[in-house]
N, C-alpha and C positions, 0 to 999 in steps of 0.2 A: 582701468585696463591697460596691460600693457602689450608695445606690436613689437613681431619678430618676424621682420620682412626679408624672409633666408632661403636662397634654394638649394638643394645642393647638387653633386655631379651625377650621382644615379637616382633610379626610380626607387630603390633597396634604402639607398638614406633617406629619401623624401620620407619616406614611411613609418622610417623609424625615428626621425625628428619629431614627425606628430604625436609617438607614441611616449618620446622620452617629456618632451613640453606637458604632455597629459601627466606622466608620473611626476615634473617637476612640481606642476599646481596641485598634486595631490596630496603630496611630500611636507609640502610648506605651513608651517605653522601658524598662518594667518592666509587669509583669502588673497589669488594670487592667479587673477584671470589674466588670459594673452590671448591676442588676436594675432594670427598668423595671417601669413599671405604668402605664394611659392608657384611656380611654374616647373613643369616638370620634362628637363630636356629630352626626349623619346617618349615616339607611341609607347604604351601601356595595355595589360587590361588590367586592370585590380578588382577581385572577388573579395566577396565581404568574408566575414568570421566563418561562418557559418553557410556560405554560397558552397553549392556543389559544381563542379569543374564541368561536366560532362553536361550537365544540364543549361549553364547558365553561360558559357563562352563556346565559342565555335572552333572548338583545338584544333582541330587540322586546318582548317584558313588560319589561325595566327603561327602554327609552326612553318607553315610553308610559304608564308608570309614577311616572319622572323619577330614578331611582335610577343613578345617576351610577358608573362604572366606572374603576377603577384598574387599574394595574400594580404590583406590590413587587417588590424586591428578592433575593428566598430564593423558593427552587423550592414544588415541590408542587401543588397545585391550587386553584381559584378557592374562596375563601367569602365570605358576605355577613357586613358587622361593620355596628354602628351601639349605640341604647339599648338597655342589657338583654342587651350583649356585653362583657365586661371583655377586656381584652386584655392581654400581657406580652412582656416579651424582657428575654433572658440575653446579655452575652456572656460566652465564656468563654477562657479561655487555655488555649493547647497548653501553653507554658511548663510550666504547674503541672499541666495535664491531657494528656500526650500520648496516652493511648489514644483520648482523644475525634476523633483524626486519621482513625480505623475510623469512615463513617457512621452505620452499623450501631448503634455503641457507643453514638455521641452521642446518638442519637435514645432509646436504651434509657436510657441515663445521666439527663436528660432527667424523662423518661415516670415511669422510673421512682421518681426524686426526688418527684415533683409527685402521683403518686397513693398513695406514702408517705405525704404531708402531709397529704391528703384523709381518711385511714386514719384516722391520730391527732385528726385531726375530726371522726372519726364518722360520715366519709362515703365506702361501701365502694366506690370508683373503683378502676375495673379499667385499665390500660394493656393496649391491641389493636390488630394490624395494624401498620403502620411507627410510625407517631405517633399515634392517638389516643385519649382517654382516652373512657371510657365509664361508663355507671351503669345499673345493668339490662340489659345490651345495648345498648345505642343511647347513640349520639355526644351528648357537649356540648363537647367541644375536640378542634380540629385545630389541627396542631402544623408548624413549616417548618424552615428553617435555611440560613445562607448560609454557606458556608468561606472564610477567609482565608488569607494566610500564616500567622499567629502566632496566629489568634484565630477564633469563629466567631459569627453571631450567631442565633440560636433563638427562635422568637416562635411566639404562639400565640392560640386564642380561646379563652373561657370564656362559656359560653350560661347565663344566668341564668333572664332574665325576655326573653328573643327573640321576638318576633313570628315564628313558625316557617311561617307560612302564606309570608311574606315571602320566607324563604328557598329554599323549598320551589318557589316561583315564579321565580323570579330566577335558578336556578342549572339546570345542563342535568347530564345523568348524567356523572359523573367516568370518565374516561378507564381509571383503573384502581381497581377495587375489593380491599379485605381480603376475605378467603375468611368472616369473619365476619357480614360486611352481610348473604351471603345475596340478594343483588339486590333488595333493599329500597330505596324509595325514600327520598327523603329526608323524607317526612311519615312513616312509617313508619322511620327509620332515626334520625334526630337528634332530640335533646329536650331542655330546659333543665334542669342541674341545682335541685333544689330546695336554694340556697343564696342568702343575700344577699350583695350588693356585697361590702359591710363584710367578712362573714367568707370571700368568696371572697380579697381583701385577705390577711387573716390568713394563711391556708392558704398565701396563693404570700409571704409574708415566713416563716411558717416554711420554707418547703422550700430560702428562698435569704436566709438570714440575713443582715441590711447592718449595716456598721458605721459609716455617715457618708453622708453626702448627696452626690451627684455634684456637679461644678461645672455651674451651666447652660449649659444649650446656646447660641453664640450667635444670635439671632435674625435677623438677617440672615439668615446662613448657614442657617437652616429656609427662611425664605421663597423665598430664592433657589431654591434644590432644589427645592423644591417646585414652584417657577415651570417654573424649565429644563427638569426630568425628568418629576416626577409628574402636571403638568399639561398635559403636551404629550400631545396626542392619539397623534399618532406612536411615543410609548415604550407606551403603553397599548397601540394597536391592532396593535403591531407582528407577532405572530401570529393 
């Protein structure tokens, strides 16, 4: 696997780096995983593919607020990223992993790598409900995934040091709940783990060991994306 520890200047290229790295290993004529790692400078909310706006974010507390709204690429449902949120994405190949082809699998495959790594950290993270990981009961990472032909790509958030009031505002009651939540809100439901940057770092290079640095992305092609897709109101508000 190879790592591409990149962030860039907006939330609009954050998004469209994930997606170009997905189409790069999809692209490639031979298996061609990367583990990403990226911080994203500004509060966020980013809705999934398929997230509905009006359901799933609290729009008038984030316009009047000034917290600016996304679309991504990989399903699942809206969360808020920004400081004090590390972020990640896999891709990975059918080639070498074909049972990951089962949702199901990949999501467990996944889940259950990354709170392996947490474990031998010393940090007793539990994996619950479809994707996310938890500590004590209550969320600090929600997890997505987009399928390709050959390849898929798997991203996720890791809450550190989050502004949880922030989130707690921002975001409107999720469409479908784990039987776990409990119908907990999200002040009551999500928490930051108590880990630093640095060794939340460590935990996601052990769970996805690199062997050499990706080639960069080129930067044009972020900006562009980001212009065309991620900054267009219209991909954003489309449901």
């Amino acid at each position: 696997m190879l790592r591409f520890i990149e962030s860039f200047a907006t939330t609009a290229e954050n998004l469209a780096a994930d997606e170009l790295l997905g189409d790069r290993s999809e692209a490639a004529g031979q298996p061609q995983e990367v583990l990403r790692i990226w911080d994203n400078p500004q509060v966020a909310v980013i809705l999934g593919r398929s997230s509905r706006m009006q359901q799933e974010v609290n729009t008038a507390w984030c316009k009047a607020n000034g917290i600016p709204m996304f679309r991504r690429s990989s399903g699942g449902a809206a969360v808020t990223i920004g400081p004090g949120c590390l972020l990640y994405a896999v891709t990975l190949d059918y080639r070498l992993r074909p049972d990951l082809r089962m949702i199901d699998r990949a999501h467990q495959f996944v889940m259950q790598r990354l709170a392996s790594a947490f474990v031998r950290h010393q940090m007793p993270v539990e994996f619950q409900g479809t994707c996310d990981l938890t500590w004590q009961g209550r969320k600090f990472s929600g997890n997505s995934l987009r399928c390709r032909r050959h390849s898929l790509l798997y991203h996720g958030t890791l809450l550190y040091d989050f502004p949880l009031e922030i989130l707690a505002n921002s975001l409107g009651r999720p469409p479908r709940q784990p039987d776990y939540r409990q119908q907990r809100g999200h002040r009551e439901f999500v928490t930051n783990l108590p880990m630093t940057r640095e060794q939340l770092i460590e935990v996601l290079q052990d769970a996805w060991p690199t062997t050499a640095p990706a080639e960069a992305l080129d930067a044009k092609s972020v900006r562009e994306l980001a212009q065309e897709k991620y900054s267009d109101p219209a991909w954003t508000g489309k449901l």
